[in-house]
N, C-alpha and C positions, 0 to 999 in steps of 0.2 A: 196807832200812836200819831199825835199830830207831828207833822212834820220841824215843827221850830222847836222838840222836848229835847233838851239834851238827857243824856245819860246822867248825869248828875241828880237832875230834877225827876226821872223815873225812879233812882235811887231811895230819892227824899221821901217820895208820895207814898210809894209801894209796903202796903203791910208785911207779917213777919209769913203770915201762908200765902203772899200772891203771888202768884207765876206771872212774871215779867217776862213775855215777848222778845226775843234777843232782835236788833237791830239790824237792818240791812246794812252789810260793809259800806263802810264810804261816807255813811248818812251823816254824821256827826264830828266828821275830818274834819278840817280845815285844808282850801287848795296854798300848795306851799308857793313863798314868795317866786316869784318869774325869775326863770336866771337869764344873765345878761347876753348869751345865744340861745337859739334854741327854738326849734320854728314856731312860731304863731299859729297855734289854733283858737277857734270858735267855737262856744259853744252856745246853739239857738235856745234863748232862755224864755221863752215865751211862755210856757206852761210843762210840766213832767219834770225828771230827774236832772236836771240839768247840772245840779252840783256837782251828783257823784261821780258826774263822766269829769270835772271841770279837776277835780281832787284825782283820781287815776290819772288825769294826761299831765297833773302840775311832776307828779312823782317821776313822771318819764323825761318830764325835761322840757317841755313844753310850756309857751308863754301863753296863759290862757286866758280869755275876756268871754263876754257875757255877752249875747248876740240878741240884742231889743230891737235896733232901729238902722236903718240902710247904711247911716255910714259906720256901723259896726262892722260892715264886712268888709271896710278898704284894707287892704295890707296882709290880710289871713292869708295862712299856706293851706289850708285845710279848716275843715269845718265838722259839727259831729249837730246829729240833729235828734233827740232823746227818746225816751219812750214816755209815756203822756195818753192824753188824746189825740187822736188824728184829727178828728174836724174840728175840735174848739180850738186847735192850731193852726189850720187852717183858715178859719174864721179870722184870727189873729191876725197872721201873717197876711192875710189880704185889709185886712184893717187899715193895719202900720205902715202898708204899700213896699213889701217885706216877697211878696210871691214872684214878681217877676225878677227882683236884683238877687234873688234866691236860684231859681231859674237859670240865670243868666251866672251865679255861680258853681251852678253844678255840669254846665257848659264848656265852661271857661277851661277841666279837668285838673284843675287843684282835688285833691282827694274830700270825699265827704263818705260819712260813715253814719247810716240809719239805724237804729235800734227800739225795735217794735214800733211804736208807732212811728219811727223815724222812716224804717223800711216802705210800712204804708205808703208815708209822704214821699216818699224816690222813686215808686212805682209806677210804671206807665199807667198798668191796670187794676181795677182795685173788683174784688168780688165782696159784697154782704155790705156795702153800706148805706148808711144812712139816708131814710128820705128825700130826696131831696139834691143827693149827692154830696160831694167834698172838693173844694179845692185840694190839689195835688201840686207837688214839685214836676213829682217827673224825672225824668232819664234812667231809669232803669228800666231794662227791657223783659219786664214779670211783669206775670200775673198774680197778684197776694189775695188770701181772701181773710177778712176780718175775723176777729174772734174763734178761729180754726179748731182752735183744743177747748170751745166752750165759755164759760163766763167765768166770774173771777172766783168762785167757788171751784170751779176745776183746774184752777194757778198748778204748777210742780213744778220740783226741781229734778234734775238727772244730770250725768254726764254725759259727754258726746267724744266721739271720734273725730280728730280735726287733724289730720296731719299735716296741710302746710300752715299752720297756724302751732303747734303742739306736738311734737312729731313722734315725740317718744312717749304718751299719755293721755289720758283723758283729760277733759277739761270739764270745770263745773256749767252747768245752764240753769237760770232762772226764768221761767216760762208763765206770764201774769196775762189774762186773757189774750193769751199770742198770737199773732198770724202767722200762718206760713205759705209757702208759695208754690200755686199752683203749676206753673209755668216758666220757664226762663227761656230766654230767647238765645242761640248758636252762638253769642261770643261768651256768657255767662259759666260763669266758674263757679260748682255750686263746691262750699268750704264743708259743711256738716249737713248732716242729714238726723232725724227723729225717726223711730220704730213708730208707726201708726196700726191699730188694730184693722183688719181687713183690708189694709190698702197697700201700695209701695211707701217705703220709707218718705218722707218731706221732707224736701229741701230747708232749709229756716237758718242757713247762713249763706251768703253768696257774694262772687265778688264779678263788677261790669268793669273793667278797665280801672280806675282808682276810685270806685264809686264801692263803698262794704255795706252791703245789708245783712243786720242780724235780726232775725224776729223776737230774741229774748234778751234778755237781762245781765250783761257782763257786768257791768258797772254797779252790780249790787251783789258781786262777788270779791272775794282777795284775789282772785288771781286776775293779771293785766295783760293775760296773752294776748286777747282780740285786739285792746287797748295799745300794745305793744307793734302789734304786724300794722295797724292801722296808721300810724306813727313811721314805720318803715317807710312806708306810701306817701306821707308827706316830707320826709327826710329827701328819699329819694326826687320827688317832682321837683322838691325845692332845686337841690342841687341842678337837676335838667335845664332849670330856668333859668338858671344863673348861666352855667354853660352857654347854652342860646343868646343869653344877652350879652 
């Protein structure tokens, strides 16, 4: 379904035997008005999902903006960077001149949180890509390799064991040609782990200091745990910073 249908117009179109495709949570929200505290997040809207993370963090309380051009990132506590493509956001963000004041805020350690392709982009090291290579963010100390569970014919869903994110429960995962990570580096906190066939379980959530890489798809769930601990990390830096100053 193209991304601009709402529900109402699927409604309209759809004959009396079509099977209508139920929607990915979120797609079709609205992010609710900013409330008058509440920390400032980003979300990088260059290309991928950007809405439905922007709708999950409006819910949590969070003042959230749409992350195009450099001085989008003045004032942000945190930042969240989607799932998408990797390189044509890359391509992007070196465009817009977006890669080093990006760079320079995943540095800075205001929280930032990657999801699938986001993850890519945080990773120091990237395995399976593209000719030619990719512009990267950076700072996370993985290894991720591209497309890990296949093309998008092989997408699933499952749940996962997350207990500091979830502690009494499973939580849902959406898995859309996902990476997962082959390596993390001694300060890396790996959050969840996937059942791989023939192999050790995969890391595909992990946390580097206030930096969250997910390889899959929260943000095209109801439930707002990831979205939720993510938030904590900027609630908390916030306060830190004020402190300090």
């Amino acid at each position: 379904l193209h991304r601009g249908l709402r529900l109402d117009c699927v409604a309209s179109i759809a004959e009396p035997d079509m099977v209508v495709a139920a929607l990915p949570a979120n797609l079709c929200d609205s992010v609710q008005a900013p409330p008058t505290a509440g920390p400032a997040v980003g979300v990088l809207a260059l290309q991928g999902g950007y809405h439905e993370h922007a709708v999950m963090l409006s819910r949590l309380g969070c003042r959230v903006s749409e992350v195009r051009q450099v001085p989008h990132l003045e004032d942000l506590d945190g930042l969240v960077i989607p799932g998408g493509e990797s390189t044509t956001m890359g391509h992007l963000a070196e465009r817009l001149a977006l890669l080093e004041p990006l760079r320079a805020f995943v540095a800075s350690g205001r929280p930032v949180l990657g999801t699938c392709a986001g993850l890519i982009f945080l990773a120091d090291e990237v395995v399976g890509q593209k000719q030619g290579g990719q512009k990267l963010v950076g700072g996370m100390d993985l290894t991720v390799q591209r497309n890990f569970f296949g093309s998008q014919v092989d997408s699933f869903e499952t749940t996962l064991e997350a207990a500091d994110v979830a502690p009494a429960r499973r939580v849902p995962a959406v898995f859309i040609r996902a990476p997962a990570i082959l390596r993390t580096g001694g300060a890396v906190k790996v959050l969840a782990r996937v059942p791989v066939e023939g192999r050790e379980d995969a890391p595909v959530a992990v946390q580097d200091g206030n930096l969250l890489g997910i390889a899959f798809h929260p943000e095209l769930t109801a439930d707002d745990c990831w979205h939720a601990y993510f938030v904590s990390l900027v609630r908390k830096a916030s306060t830190t910073k004020v402190r300090e100053a």
